[in-house]
Structures are given as structure tokens and as C-alpha cells.
N, C-alpha and C positions, 0 to 999 in steps of 0.2 A: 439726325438719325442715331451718333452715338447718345445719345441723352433717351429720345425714345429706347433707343433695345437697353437700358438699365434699366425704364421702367417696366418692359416689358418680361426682363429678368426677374424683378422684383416682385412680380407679380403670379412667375411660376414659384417662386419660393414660397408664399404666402399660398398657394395654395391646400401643401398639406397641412400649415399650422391652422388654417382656417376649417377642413375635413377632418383634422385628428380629431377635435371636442365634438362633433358630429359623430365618432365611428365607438361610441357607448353601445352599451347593450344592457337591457334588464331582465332578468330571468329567473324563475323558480319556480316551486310547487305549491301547488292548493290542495290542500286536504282537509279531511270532514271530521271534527273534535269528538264527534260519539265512536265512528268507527276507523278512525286516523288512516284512511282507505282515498285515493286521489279523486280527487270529484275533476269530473269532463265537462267541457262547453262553459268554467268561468271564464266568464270578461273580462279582460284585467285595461282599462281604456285610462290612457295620458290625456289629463283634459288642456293642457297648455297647446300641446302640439296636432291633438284631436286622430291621435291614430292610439292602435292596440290591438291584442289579440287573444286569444282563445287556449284555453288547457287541451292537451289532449287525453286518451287515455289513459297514459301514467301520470295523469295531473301536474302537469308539465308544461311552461308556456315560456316564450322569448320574444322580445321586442328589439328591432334593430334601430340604426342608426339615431341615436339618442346624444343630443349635444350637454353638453356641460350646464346645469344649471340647477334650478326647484321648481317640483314637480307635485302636482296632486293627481295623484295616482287611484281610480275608481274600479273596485273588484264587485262583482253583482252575479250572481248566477239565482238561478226559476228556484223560489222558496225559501231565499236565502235572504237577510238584512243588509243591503248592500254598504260593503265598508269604504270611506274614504282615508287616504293616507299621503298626509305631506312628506314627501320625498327629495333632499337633496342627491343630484346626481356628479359627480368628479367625478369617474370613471366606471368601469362595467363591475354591475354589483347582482349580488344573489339575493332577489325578493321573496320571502315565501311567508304565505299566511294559514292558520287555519280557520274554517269557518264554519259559523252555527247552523250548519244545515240540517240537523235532525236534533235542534236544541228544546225543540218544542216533545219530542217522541221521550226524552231521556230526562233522568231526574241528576241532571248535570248543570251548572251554573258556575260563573264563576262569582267569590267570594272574597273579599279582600285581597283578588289576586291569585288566590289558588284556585286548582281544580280542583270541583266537587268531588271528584275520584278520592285526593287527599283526605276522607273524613267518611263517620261513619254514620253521620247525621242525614235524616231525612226534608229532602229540601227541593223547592220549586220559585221556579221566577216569572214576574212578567218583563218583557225586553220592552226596549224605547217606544218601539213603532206601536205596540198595544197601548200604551200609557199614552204618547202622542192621538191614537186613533178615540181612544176612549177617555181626553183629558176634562170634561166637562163633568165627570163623575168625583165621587170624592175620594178617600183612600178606602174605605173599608168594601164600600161596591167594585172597586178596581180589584180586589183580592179575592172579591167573590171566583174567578178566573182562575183559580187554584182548586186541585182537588182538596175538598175535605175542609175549606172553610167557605162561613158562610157568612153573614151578618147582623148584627143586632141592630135595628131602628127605631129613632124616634120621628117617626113622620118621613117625610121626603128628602131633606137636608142633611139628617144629624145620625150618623149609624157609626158602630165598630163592628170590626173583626170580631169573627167565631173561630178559635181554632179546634176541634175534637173535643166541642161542645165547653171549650172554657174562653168567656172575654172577661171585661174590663180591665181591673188590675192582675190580671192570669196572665194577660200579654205583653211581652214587653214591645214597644215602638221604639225603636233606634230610628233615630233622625243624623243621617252624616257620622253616625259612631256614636249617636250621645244620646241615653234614655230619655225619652219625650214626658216632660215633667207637664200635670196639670192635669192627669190620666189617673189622680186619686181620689176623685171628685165625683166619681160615677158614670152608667151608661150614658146618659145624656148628653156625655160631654164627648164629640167628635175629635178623633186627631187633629191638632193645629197646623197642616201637613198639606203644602202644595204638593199634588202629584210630579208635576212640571219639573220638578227639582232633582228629579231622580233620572238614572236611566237606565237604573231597573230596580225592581223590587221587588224581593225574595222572603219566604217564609223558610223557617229552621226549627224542624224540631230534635234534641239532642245535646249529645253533648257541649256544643257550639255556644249553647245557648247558655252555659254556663262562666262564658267569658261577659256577660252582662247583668248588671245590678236589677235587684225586682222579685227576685221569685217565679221567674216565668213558670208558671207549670204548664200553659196550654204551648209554648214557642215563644218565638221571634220573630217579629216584622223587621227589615233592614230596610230602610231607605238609601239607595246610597246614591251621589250622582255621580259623572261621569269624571275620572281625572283630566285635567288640565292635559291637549295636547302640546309639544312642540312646533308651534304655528305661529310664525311670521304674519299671517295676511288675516286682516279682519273674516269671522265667517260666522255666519248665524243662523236661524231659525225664525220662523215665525207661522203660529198656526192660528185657524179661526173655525168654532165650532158652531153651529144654529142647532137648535132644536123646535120641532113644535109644540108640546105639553110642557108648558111653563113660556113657552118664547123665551126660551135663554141666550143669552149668548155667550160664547168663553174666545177671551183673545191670550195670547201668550207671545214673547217678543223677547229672542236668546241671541246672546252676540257672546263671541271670545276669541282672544286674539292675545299673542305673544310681543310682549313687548319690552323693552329694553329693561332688563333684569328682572323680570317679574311676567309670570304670564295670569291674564283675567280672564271671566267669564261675570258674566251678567244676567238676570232672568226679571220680566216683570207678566206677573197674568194677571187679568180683569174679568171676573163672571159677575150674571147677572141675570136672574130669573123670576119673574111672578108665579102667579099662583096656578097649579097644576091642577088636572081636573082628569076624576077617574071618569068610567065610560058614561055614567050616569049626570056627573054633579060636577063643581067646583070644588076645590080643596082651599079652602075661605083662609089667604093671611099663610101661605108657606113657598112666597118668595123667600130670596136669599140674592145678595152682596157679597164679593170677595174682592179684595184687592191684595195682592201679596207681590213679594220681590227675595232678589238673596242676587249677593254679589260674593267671588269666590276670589283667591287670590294663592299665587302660590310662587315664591322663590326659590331655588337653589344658592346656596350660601359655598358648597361649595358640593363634590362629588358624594361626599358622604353625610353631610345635614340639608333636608329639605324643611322648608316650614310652611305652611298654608293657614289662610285666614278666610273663615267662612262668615258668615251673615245673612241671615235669612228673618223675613216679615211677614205676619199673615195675620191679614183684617178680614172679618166675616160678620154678618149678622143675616140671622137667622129668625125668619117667623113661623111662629109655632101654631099647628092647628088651632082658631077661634072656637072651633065647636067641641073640642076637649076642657077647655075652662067652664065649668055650671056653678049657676049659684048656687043651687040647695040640693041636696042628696038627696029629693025625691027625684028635679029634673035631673040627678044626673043619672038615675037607675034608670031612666026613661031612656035617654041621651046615650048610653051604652048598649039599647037595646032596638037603638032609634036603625031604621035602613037607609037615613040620610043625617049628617051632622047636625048639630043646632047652629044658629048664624051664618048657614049656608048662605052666598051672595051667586046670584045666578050673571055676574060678568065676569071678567077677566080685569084683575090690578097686580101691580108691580109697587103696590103699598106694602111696606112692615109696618104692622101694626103690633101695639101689646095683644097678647103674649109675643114673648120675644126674647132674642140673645144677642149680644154685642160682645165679640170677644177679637184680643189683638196678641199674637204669641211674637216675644222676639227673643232668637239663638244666635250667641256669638260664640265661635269655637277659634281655638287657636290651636292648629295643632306642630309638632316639628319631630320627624323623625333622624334619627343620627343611627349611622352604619358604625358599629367598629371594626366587625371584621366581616367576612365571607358567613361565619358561623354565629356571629351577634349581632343584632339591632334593637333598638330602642324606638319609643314612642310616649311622644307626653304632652298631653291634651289638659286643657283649658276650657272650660266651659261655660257661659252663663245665659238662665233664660228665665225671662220674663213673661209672664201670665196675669192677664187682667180681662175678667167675663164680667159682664153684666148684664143678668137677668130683668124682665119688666112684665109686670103681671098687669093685669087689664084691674085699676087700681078708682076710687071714688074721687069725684071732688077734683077732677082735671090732673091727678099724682100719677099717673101711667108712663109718663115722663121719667119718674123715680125711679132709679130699679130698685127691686125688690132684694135683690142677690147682688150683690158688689164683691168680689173677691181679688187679693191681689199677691200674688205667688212668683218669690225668687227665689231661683237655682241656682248654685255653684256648685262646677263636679269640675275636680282635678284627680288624674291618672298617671300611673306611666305602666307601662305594657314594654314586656321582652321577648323575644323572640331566640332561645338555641338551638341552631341546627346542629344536634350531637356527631350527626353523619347524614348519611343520605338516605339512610332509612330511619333515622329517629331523630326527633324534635319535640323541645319545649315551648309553650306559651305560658307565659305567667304576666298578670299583674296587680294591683295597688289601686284603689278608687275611693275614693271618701265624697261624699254630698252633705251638701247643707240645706235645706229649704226653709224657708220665710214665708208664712201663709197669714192675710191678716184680710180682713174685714172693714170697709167702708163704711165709718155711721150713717153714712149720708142715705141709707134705705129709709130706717127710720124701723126695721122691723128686726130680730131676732134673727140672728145670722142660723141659716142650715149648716154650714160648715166651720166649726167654731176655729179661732186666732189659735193657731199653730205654730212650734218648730221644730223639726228633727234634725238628725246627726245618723249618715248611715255611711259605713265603713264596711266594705269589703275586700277578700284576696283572692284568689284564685289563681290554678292552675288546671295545661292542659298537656297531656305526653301522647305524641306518635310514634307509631312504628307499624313499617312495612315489612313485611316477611314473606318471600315466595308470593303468592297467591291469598295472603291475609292480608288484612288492613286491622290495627288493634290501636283506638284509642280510649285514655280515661282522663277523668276529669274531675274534681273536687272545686268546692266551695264556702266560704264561710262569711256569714255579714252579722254588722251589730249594726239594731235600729233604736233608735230614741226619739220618743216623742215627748213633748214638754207641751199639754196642751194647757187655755185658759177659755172657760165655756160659759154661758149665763143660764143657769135653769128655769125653765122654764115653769113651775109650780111658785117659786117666790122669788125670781128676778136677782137671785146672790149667784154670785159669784166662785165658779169651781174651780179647781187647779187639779191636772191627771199627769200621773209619772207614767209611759209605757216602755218596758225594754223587750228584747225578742235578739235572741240569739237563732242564726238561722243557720244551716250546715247542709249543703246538697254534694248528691253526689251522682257520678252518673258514669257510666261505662259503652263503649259500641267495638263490635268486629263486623268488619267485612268483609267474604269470602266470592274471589271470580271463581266460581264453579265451572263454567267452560269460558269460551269466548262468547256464546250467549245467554249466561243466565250469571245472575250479579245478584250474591245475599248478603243483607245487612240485618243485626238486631241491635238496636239500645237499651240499656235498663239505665233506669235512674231514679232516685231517691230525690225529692226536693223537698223546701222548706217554702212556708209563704206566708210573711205574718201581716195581720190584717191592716187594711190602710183606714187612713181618718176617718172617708165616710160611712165605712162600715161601723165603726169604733165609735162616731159621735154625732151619726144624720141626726136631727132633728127636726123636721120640717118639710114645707113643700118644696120638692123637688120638680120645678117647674116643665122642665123639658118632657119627663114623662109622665107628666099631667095627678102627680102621686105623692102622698106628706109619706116618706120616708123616717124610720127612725130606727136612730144605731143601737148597738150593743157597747156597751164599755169592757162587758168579760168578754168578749172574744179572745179564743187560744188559737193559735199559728196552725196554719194547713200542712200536714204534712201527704207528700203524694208520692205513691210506688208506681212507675207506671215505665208500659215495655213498648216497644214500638218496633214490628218485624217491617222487612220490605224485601220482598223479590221483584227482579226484573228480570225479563226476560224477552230477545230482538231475535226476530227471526229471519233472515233473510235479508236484512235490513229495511226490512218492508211491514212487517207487524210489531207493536212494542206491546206487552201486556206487564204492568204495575200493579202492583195486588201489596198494600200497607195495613197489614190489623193492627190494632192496639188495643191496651187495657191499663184502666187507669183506680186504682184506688186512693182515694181520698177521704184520711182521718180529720175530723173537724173540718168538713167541708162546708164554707159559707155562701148564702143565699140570699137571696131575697123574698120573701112568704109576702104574697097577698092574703093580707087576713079579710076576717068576714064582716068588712067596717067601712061604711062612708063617714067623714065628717065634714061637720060645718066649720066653718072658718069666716073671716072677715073676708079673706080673698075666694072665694067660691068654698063649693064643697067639690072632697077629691074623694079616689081610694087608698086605703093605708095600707102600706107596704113595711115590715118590719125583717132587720137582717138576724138570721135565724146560724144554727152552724148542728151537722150531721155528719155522719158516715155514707159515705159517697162510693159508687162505683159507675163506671163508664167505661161502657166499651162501642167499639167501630171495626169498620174495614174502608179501606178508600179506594177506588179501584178503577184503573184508568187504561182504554185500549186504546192504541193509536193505530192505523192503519194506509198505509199509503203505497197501492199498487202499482202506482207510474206518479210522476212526477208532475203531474199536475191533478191527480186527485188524490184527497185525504178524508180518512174519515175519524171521528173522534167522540169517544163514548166516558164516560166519567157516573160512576156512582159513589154516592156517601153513604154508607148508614150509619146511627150511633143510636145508644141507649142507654140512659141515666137512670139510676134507681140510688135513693134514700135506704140504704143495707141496714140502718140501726131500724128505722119506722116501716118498714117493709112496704115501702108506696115509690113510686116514681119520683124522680128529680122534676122540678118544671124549669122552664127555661131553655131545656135542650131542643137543637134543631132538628127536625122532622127527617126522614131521609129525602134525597135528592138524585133524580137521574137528569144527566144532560147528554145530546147527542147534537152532532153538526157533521155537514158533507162540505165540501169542500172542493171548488173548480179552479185551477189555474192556468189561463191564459199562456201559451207560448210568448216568450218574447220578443218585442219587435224593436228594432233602431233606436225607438225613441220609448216608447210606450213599452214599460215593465212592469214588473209584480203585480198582476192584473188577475184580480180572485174573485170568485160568486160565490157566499156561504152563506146554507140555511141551517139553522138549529133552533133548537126547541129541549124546555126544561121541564123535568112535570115535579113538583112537590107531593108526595106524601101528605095525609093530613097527619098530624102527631095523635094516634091513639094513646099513645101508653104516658096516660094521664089520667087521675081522678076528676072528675064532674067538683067536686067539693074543692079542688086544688086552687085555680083560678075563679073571676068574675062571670065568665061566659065562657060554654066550651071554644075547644079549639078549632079554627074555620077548616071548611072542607080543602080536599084536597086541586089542584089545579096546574094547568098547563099553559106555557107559552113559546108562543113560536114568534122568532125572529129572520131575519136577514140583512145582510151585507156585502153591499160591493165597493171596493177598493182598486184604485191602480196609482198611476206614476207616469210624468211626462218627462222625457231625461232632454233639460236645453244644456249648452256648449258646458258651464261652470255650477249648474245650479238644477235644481230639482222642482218639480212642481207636483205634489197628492193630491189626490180625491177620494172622497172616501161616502158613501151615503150607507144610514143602518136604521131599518124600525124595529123598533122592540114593541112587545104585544101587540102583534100583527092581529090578530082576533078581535084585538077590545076587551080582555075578556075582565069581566066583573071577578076579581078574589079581595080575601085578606092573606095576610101571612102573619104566621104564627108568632115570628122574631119581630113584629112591629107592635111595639108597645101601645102606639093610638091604631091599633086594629080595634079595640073597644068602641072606637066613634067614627069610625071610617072604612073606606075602601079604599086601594092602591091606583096607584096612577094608571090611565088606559094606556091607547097607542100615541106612541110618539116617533117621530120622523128627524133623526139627527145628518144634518148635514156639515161636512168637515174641510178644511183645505189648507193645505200645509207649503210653503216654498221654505225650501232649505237652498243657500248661498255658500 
């Protein structure tokens, strides 16, 4: 008995140390990043222990009896991206987050970490779950989702970005921090740019965009992906997307996990599409192959130096409409005039045939930042990337095999970038960047390279200075680069041998203020001065340029773009219920370069094309971009977005070509109540109608510009919430009509039409 009642002593003593790690508590506030106002009814749900609770009106929420240990912590409220967060708990702590609930209404993002408030630059993003829902697309269609850009195509596959009517070398791509080399080759040539890799991605126009090398005059694409979290336990992603026009498939497959001194992440995606068919016909030979990966890695060394090692792979090949290649310049005046391709195939293959591209891009980034104080930090990147395309024309005598275009392009970019915070209302960014590139040519064509063996040497500095004042926001920004090119060319008239010196000193400058005028209306203007000197292909095309079915040829005298251009933006939230964004701009551009379709077919050994020669003018452009959000209750939103812009030639007093037509899009928006299991549950219908481009000469291009046209879509999405893990769905057809167009921005509009309706089905379990 005396032995029982010690154990029975023993066992009331262990009671409270067994109930004290039990009597935790987690508790804090949720509020909303646009109007820093407490959002009611978020979730805040422990998936270990499967309980949780609710905010209330002062966005306020508490969870009892919480024992000692690690926690993943899930926050979700109706409209919101629901965030998870690994959570140690040793005793009762204060959790509180904010969330992007009106991230869609507001031209708020965040940027390397800052808020978009910090800057006076114009800018918009797409978040994870768009990129995840829409990852079967490539990057320049993904951005179409922005107001005021749109895209340039070649065919089905292969498009860029439009920003307020300027691409190719106008735009700079940032990939992970670091200029996307291979982008001086021309429209034809697509970003090397798994969407998958980002999780999110934002356009900038502004000052901002003078912390990167290029000359951007139309903006910045930022690709960025998500920082490495604090996470002990393996957890990943994996999506799977079907389509029915083309029978594509896209798979994707994310893991990352914190591991003893090092934490990783992983990514590998696999697409895979045949040949697409508008309402009428087949699109003969514009499958496409992707295989791509990037593995991320990132150490702490100690509190104040981090370093991270990126790596990323992307293999593609691309087939190029058959009925764009003709042999002789009678069939192909015929063939551009034709209401169905030439070598239309009335089935369905998942053949690349020539015409065609094979191209493999690989980015190694090293980066390491080091703190020294509160008010300094450091940052110094490492870069290198590799480019190799190979072009293949539909070639005699069984050489289709050969390619015709073999190019092979290395980059080295090392930086260091500083950061002084002078106080709390002012800060410096400055840095240092120098590139090297290596561009050379494979004999193994066997034909006269279009992009002749290159090397340059470009050298930049910049800075950028903040300051908050009361109710202003005041930043400026300067810039300065030297380019050098050292090219070696073959001419084409007697086969000798050229040697070209290019320098270009470039000097931008750019200034923004932004004024909160009340709590509801928000004004920004930038002015800025840029420089933009011209790149290789403009400088030394000679040939066909296969992708956009055209023998290009350069100019050697090309002089440097210079661009004055202003950019307003008022916002203004009413209620928290209506958002109206209203962006004009104007852009003038001295030696502004082009590309002129002249009034010429030629023959060639590999078919007959049209000739396209790079021309340079006095440029003006202007726009408005204008985008109303509206959302009366919490489960419906409505959303309105127009572009206009208009290019004109101010020296030749004729239209600019090229520029995109204006654009209305409209979408409604239903969202489902949420239930236990089953969340973010939305029905949206919208419909875009294109402008046909009048303000264009007949004599300008080969064929007027197509009519104008509409399409309507829809999408339905939700979420099934199991104990640790997530399960999407997602179904969306585009061109619910069928409806027979061209568009203007698609280069092989000349020999075709656009894809019909298609039926994209999607499904995602995140772990």
C-alpha cells in the first residue's frame, strides 16, 4: 500500500507538468494590406491537432490549449490566397498576419520585399494561384492578365510581351534578379522562362526599372520565385493541366524542405502539345515539347550573410506553321491571300516537323547577401547563362535534319548592389554590373548565319534615392552604361570577311512623386529620360528569319533610341468596394527603330518570303490604361479593364505599325460561401473584344489589318481542404463561340487563323 500511494503521489505531481505544455495559447490579428482595416470570419485552423478559430470584428482571434511543439498553422478566408505557415510553439505567443484580400483591386505588390507603397513606380502582378491555374500558357500570354500589356506572336507557341506598345529588346525579363540573355535575337525568339518557377510575376514601369541593365523603355517583367521557407518537414506541389485544342498536357512536380544547414527547393515541369486547329482547319506542324527544372538552395552562414544558389533548365521545341514556308513568291502572294494555309493536313499529329526550333536555356545564379548594420546591406550576384537555338527549315535532299540557324550565346553578369537606409524616411540603392556575352555560330548549317559571331562588354551604375515626406512619396533615379560590340560578319555580295567596332554610351534618367491625397484617392507621376542602343539584330539581320516566316535585314548605322516618356496614375477606393485606376501616358521616341515590311517577295533556295528591313524614325505614343474593380459583397466581383494606345511616325507623318489595337475586357465573378471542406469556390464569365487597328496605312503592311472581334470565356475553380493537404480543380474554355479571327500582333496572321475553342482542364494537390 505504502509503495502504491508514492505511486499514486507521483502521479498527481506529473499532472501539472504534463497540462502546463498544454495551457499555450496563439493569438493575433488579421488585417487587410490595401486597407490595413481587420478582416472578420478568417480561419486561422492547426492542422496537427485539427482544431481553430475564427477573427472577429476587430480581426482578432485566439486559440486555446495548445501544447509545446511544431505547428503548421493554415489562415484562408472567401477571396483570399490561403497562406500556410510553419509555426514553432514553446509558450503563448502573438501571431498576426496581413492578407492580400483586395490585392487584385489595388496596384500594390510586393517587390523584393517592399511594399509597393515604398515607390513611385507603376506596377501590377500575377500571384501563384493565376500562374498555377493558367500554367500551360507560356509567359508573354500569362502577362496578357495585366492591364495595358499585350503580346506579340509567332503562331501558337512563340509570343512576347507588349508593354504601351513596345517589345522585344524595349523589355527587360529579369529571371530570379538577372537580365534574360538571348532576347537580342528578335521577336521570334520566346522567353526561355518556365512560368512554374515564379510565384509571382510583376510588370514595372518607372523608376525601378532603372536598377536593371537593357534600356528598358517599355518596363520590366520580374520573374521572381518564392523565398525558401523555415521548414523542417518535406512539402510540395504537384499540378496537372489537359487541354483540348492541341491535346496538351502540362505536368509540374515542387518539393522543398529544410534541411540540416541548408534549406532546398526543387521544380521539374513536362508540356506537351500537337497540332492546334482553328474553328475551320488544322494548324499543320505547331506542336511544341517542353521539359524544364531549377533546383534552389539557400544557407545561412550566419545572422548577417545569407547565400543562395539558383539553377534553372529549359528545353523546348517548337514547330512552326508548314503553310507559312512557299516556295516561290507567286505561291506565296497566293498563300497570304489563301482562306486556308497551304499544306493543311486534315488530322491531328503530335509530329515537329521542319519548320522548326530546338532551343535549351541554362541560369546559374550565385547570390550572398551580408548585413552590416540596421542601415547597410550588401548584395553580390554571380551569374551565368547559356543559350543554344537551333533553327530547321524544310530543307532539299533529306538536310531538314540540319538546322539552318545554330546559335550559341554565353553570359556572364556579376554585380554588387547596396542598400542605405539614411533614416526612416530616406534611402539609397545603388549598384555596379558589368556583362560579358559570347555569341557564335555553328558551321555545321552549312548556310550564312542571320546573326553574325559576336562579343560585347556592357558596364553599368546606377542609383536610386527615397524619401517620405508627410503625405509625399519622392523618388529619383539615374543611370549610366557603356556597350561594346566587337562584331565579325560574312557579306553577303562576295563572301569576305567584315570586322564592326560599336560603342554607345547610354545615360537614363528618371524621376516619380506620390501624393495620398485623402485616404481614398492615391497620385503618382514618373518622368523619365531613357537611352536604348540598338541590339545585334537590328544592327546586322541579314537573312531569314525563320520563326516569322521573313528574310530580315539589319542596319549597321543605327543611332541609340532616345525616350521622354511620362506615366500619370490615379487611384482611387471607395468604400472599399469600387477601385477605379486610370494610367495615361506619352511616350516620345527620337530614332525610334522598327521593322518596315517593304514591298518585296524573294526567292531563295529555301522558299520565297517577305522582306522585312530595320528602319529608325521619330516616334510618338500615347495610351490610357484603365481598370475598374468592383465588388459589392464578398462573393461577387466585377472587373473592367481597357487599353488604348496610338503610334504615329511624327518625322513621316504616317502611323507607326506594330502597335496593338485597343482592348476591352470585362469578367463577373461568383463566389461560393465556404464550407468545412470545400473553399475558394468561384464561377467567372468574361469576354474580351479587340479593336480592329485602323490607324494604319493600306500601303504600310502586306494585307490590311483583320477585323475586329470578340471572345467570351469561362471558369470554374474550387478546393477540397483534407487534414495536411489540399486538393484544386479548376475547368476554363476559352473561345466559347468558335469564333473564326486573326489578330493583328500575330505575325503568321498572313497565312492563318487563330485557334478555336478549347477546353482546359486542371488539378492541383498541394502537401
Amino acid at each position: 500500500m505504502n509503495k502504491l500511494f508514492k505511486i499514486l503521489l507521483g502521479l498527481l505531481w506529473a499532472v501539472p507538468l504534463w497540462a502546463q505544455p498544454c495551457s499555450f495559447s496563439i493569438s493575433g490579428y488579421i488585417t487587410d494590406e490595401s486597407t490595413q482595416k481587420p478582416l472578420v470570419n478568417v480561419h486561422i485552423f492547426i492542422e496537427e491537432l485539427q482544431i481553430g478559430g475564427f477573427t472577429n470584428e476587430l480581426g482578432f482571434y485566439e486559440i486555446h490549449h495548445i501544447c509545446s511543439g511544431n505547428y503548421h498553422i493554415r489562415i484562408s478566408h472567401i477571396g483570399c490566397e490561403t497562406l500556410k505557415v510553419f509555426l514553432p510553439v514553446t509558450e503563448s505567443i502573438t501571431f498576426s498576419k496581413i492578407l492580400h484580400h483586395h490585392a487584385e483591386l489595388i496596384d500594390e505588390v510586393i517587390i523584393h520585399g517592399e511594399k509597393q507603397n515604398n515607390t513611385t513606380q507603376s506596377s501590377q502582378a500575377i500571384k501563384k494561384e493565376e500562374i498555377v491555374l493558367k500554367g500551360n500558357k507560356n509567359l508573354a500570354d500569362l502577362l496578357e492578365e495585366i492591364t495595358g500589356v499585350q503580346s506579340i506572336k509567332n503562331g501558337s507557341g512563340i509570343s512576347k510581351p507588349v508593354i504601351h506598345g513596345l517589345t522585344g529588346n524595349r523589355i527587360g525579363i529579369v529571371n530570379n534578379g538577372i537580365v534574360q540573355s538571348g532576347q537580342q535575337w528578335g521577336n521570334d525568339h520566346a522567353p526561355e522562362i518556365d512560368p512554374f518557377v515564379a510565384h509571382h510575376i510583376s510588370v514595372i514601369k518607372g523608376t525601378g526599372a532603372l536598377a536593371y541593365s537593357g534600356g528598358s523603355l517599355g518596363g520590366i517583367v520580374l520573374i521572381e520565385p518564392k523565398e525558401l521557407d523555415n521548414e523542417p518537414h518535406l512539402h510540395g506541389q504537384t499540378h496537372y493541366i489537359t487541354e483540348s485544342n492541341g491535346r496538351g498536357h502540362t505536368a509540374n512536380l515542387q518539393l522543398e524542405k529544410k534541411s540540416k544547414g541548408f534549406s532546398w527547393r526543387t521544380l521539374g515541369t513536362f508540356k506537351q502539345s500537337g497540332d492546334t486547329h482553328t474553328p475551320d482547319y488544322y494548324l499543320t506542324n505547331t506542336g511544341k515539347k517542353e521539359i524544364n527544372g531549377a533546383i534552389q538552395l539557400e544557407s545561412h552562414f550566419s545572422e548577417k550573410w545569407k547565400s543562395n544558389l539558383y539553377y534553372s533548365l529549359f528545353n523546348t521545341e517548337n514547330g512552326i506553321l508548314r503553310g507559312s514556308h512557299i516556295g516561290n513568291s507567286e505561291d506565296l502572294q497566293q498563300a497570304i491571300r489563301a482562306p486556308k494555309p497551304y499544306f493543311t493536313q486534315d488530322n491531328f499529329s503530335y509530329s515537329i516537323n521542319a519548320p522548326k526550333q530546338k532551343v535549351s536555356h541554362h541560369l546559374l545564379k550565385w547570390k550572398n547577401n551580408y548585413t552590416f548594420s540596421d542601415k547597410i546591406s550588401a548584395e553580390f550576384v554571380y551569374a551565368n547563362q547559356i543559350n543554344n537555338r537551333k533553327e530547321f527549315d524544310v530543307r532539299r535532299s533529306g538536310r531538314s535534319d540540319i538546322p539552318a540557324l545554330s546559335l550559341l550565346q554565353t553570359q556572364h553578369t556579376i554585380e554588387g548592389l547596396f542598400t542605405f537606409q539614411l533614416n526612416d524616411k530616406k534611402s539609397i540603392k545603388t549598384g555596379i554590373q558589368n556583362q560579358l556575352i559570347d555569341n557564335s555560330n555553328n558551321p555545321e548549317t552549312g548556310i550564312l548565319p542571320l546573326i553574325p559571331d559576336y562579343n560585347s562588354i556592357q558596364s553599368g551604375i546606377f542609383g536610386i534615392f527615397q524619401q517620405q515626406k508627410n503625405n509625399w512619396f519622392f523618388e529619383y533615379g539615374t543611370r549610366y552604361d557603356f556597350k561594346h560590340f566587337n562584331v565579325v560578319s560574312i557579306s553577303r555580295e562576295n563572301r569576305n570577311i567584315e570586322r564592326f567596332n560599336h560603342q554607345f554610351h547610354n545615360l537614363s534618367f528618371s524621376g516619380g512623386i506620390k501624393h495620398f491625397t485623402t485616404e481614398h484617392i492615391k497620385n503618382s507621376l514618373n518622368i523619365g529620360w531613357v537611352s536604348r542602343s540598338p541590339e545585334i539584330n537590328e544592327l546586322h539581320s541579314n537573312g531569314l528569319h525563320q520563326g516569322i516566316s521573313g528574310i530580315e535585314e539589319g542596319n549597321k548605322n543605327l543611332k541609340q533610341e532616345h525616350v521622354f516618356k511620362i506615366i500619370g496614375t490615379t487611384d482611387i477606393k471607395i468604400n472599399n468596394h469600387l477601385f477605379i485606376q486610370v494610367a495615361p501616358y506619352v511616350q516620345n521616341i527620337n530614332d525610334y527603330i522598327y521593322l518596315q515590311p517593304e514591298n518585296e517577295f524573294r526567292n531563295t533556295i529555301r522558299g520565297a518570303f517577305p522582306v522585312f528591313s530595320y528602319q529608325q524614325t521619330n516616334a510618338r505614343i500615347i495610351g490610357n490604361d484603365v481598370m475598374i474593380m468592383y465588388e459589392p459583397t464578398e462573393s461577387l466581383k466585377l472587373n473592367l479593364r481597357h487599353a488604348y494606345i496610338k503610334g504615329d511616325d511624327t518625322q513621316n507623318k504616317t502611323p507607326l505599325i506594330g502597335i496593338p489595337a485597343q482592348k476591352l475586357f470585362g469578367s463577373i465573378s461568383f463566389r461560393l460561401s465556404d464550407k468545412i471542406h470545400w473553399k475558394n469556390s468561384t464561377a467567372t464569365l468574361n469576354g474580351q473584344y479587340v479593336f480592329r487597328q485602323n490607324h494604319l496605312l493600306l500601303s504600310q503592311d502586306f494585307l490590311p489589318p483583320p477585323p475586329a472581334y470578340f471572345l467570351l470565356g469561362t471558369q470554374l475553380t474550387t478546393q477540397y481542404q483534407l487534414k495536411q493537404s489540399v486538393l484544386k480543380w479548376n475547368l476554363r474554355v476559352e473561345n466559347m463561340l468558335n469564333t473564326t479571327y486573326r489578330d493583328y500582333l500575330n505575325r503568321l496572321r498572313y497565312f492563318s487563323d487563330e485557334k478555336g475553342i478549347n477546353f482546359i482542364m486542371g488539378v492541383s494537390y498541394e502537401f
